[in-house]
C-alpha positions as CSV (number, residue, x, y, z in Angstrom):
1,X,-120.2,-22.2,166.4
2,X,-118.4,-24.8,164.7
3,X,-116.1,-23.4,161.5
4,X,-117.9,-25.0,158.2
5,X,-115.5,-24.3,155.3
6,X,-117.1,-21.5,152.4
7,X,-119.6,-20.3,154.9
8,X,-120.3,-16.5,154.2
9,X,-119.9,-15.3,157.7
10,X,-121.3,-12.2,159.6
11,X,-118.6,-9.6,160.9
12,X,-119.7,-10.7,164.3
13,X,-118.9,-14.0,164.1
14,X,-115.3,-13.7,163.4
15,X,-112.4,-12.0,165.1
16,X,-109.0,-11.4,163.2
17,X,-105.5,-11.2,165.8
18,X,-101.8,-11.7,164.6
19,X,-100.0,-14.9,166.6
20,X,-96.3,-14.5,168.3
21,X,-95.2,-14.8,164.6
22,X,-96.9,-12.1,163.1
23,X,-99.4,-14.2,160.9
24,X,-102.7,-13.4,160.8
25,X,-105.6,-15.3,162.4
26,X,-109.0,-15.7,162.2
27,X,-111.2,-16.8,165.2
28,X,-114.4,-18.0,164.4
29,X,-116.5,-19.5,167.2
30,X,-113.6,-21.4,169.6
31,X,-111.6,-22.6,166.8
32,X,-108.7,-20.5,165.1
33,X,-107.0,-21.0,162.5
34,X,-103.7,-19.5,161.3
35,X,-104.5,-17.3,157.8
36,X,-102.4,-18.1,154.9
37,X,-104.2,-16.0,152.4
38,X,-106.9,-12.9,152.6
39,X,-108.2,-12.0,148.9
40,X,-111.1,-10.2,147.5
41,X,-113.2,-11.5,144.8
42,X,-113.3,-7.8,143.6
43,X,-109.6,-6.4,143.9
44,X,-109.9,-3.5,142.0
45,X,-113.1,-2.4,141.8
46,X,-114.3,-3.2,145.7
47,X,-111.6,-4.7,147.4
48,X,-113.5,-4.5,151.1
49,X,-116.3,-6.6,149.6
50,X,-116.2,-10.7,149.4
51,X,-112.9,-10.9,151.1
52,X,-111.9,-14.9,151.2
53,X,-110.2,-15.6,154.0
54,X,-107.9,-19.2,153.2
55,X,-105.7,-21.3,155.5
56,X,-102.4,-22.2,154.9
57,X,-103.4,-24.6,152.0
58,X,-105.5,-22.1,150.2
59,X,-108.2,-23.9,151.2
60,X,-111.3,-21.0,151.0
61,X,-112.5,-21.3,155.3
62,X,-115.1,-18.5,154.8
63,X,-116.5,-15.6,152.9
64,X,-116.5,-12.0,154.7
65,X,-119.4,-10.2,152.5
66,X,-118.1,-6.7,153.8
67,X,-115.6,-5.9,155.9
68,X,-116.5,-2.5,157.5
69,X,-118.6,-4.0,160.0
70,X,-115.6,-5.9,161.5
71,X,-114.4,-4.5,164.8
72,X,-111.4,-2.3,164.3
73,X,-108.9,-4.9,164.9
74,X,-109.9,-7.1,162.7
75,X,-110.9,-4.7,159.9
76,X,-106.8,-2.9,160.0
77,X,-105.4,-6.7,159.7
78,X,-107.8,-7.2,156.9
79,X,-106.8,-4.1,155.1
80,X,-103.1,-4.8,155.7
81,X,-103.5,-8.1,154.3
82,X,-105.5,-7.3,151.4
83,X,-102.8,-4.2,150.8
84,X,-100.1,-6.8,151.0
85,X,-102.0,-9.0,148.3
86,X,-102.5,-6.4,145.9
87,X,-99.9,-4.0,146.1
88,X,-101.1,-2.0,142.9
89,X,-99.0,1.3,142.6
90,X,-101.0,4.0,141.4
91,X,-99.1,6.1,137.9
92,X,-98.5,9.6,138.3
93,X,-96.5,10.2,135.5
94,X,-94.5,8.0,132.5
95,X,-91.2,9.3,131.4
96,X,-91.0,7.0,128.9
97,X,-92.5,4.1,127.0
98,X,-89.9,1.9,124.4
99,X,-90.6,-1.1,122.5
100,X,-87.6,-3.0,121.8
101,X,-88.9,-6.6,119.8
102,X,-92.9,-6.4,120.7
103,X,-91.3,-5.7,124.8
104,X,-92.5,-2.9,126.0
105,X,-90.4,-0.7,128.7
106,X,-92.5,1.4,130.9
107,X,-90.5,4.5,133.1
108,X,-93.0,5.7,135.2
109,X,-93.4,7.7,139.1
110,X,-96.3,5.9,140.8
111,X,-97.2,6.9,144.3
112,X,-94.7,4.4,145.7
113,X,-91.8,5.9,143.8
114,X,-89.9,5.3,141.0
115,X,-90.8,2.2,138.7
116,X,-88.8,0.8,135.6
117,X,-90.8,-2.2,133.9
118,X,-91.8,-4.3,130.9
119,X,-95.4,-5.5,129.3
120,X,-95.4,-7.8,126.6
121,X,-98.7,-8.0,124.2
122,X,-100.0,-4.3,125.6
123,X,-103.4,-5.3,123.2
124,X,-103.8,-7.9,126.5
125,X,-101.9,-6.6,129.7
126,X,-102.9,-2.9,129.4
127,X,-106.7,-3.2,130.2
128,X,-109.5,-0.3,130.4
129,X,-111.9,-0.6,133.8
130,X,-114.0,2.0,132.6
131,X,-114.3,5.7,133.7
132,X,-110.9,6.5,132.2
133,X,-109.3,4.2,134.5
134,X,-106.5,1.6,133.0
135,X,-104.6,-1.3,134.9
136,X,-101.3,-2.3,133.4
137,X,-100.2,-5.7,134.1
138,X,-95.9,-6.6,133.6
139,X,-94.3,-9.2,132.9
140,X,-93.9,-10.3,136.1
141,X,-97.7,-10.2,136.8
142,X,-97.7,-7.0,138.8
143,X,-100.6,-4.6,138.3
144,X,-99.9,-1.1,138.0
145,X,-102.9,1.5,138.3
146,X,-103.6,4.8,136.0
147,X,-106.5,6.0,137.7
148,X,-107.6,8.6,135.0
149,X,-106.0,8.8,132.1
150,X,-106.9,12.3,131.3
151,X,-105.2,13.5,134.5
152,X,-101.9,12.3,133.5
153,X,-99.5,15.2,132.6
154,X,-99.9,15.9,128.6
155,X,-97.0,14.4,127.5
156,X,-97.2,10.7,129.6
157,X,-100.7,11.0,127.6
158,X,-99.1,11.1,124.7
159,X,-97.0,8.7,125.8
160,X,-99.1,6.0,125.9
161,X,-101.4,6.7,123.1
162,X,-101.0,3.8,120.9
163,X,-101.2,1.2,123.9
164,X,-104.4,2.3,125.1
């Protein structure tokens, strides 16, 4: 099987190892190629579905339609790689919001500990995705995740109010 770049490929046809260095790669047929990206068309809402798997250029080798089918290897590098792409700390509770000049600070826990950040034009970066669930975007184009609103404590509820 010779690698045509974009393909969609079946989980059977590709295997996913780590080289000496650590970086993934993908073997597809007899040819390998060293990954430098592994992003999913649907990051938040189904990030195991249309994973693009890119070489070192960004150049889009192939489309992964689902990646539960992959054998177990390949399916825990995936994951890691996709993790490590979209690191999106999940809010557990706000201990304060301020806006100082149309900046707004966030103090928040998330499940990856304590976070201190800012989000300028909230209107834009602090987005609904339905069901409750809200994805704040800083400054520094991180994502942050509030899965449901409502299950925030009262008062980061409160907190937030006016930005949501």
């Amino acid at each position: 099987m010779s690698v045509e770049y974009g393909a969609m490929l079946k989980p059977a046809d590709v295997r996913i190892t780590r080289n000496e260095h650590g970086d993934p790669v993908a073997r597809i047929g007899e040819t390998q190629i060293v990954l430098g990206h592994v992003l999913s068309v649907f990051p938040i809402s189904n990030r195991g579905a249309f994973v693009s798997l890119r070489d070192l250029n960004g150049d889009e080798i192939a489309v992964l339609e689902r990646t539960d089918d992959l054998d177990g290897t390949s399916r825990h590098i995936v994951h890691e790689e996709l993790n490590r792409s979209y690191f999106l700390p999940r809010i557990e509770e706000i201990f304060s919001v301020t806006d100082d000049l149309n900046v707004i600070t966030w103090n928040v826990f998330t499940d990856k500990g304590s976070r201190t950040f800012e989000v300028r034009d909230p209107r834009k970066n602090v987005r609904s995705v339905g069901g409750g669930r809200y994805i704040v975007k800083d400054v520094d184009g991180n994502r942050y995740d509030i899965p449901r609103l409502g299950r925030l404590p009262l008062k980061s509820q409160t907190l937030i109010r006016e930005f949501v």
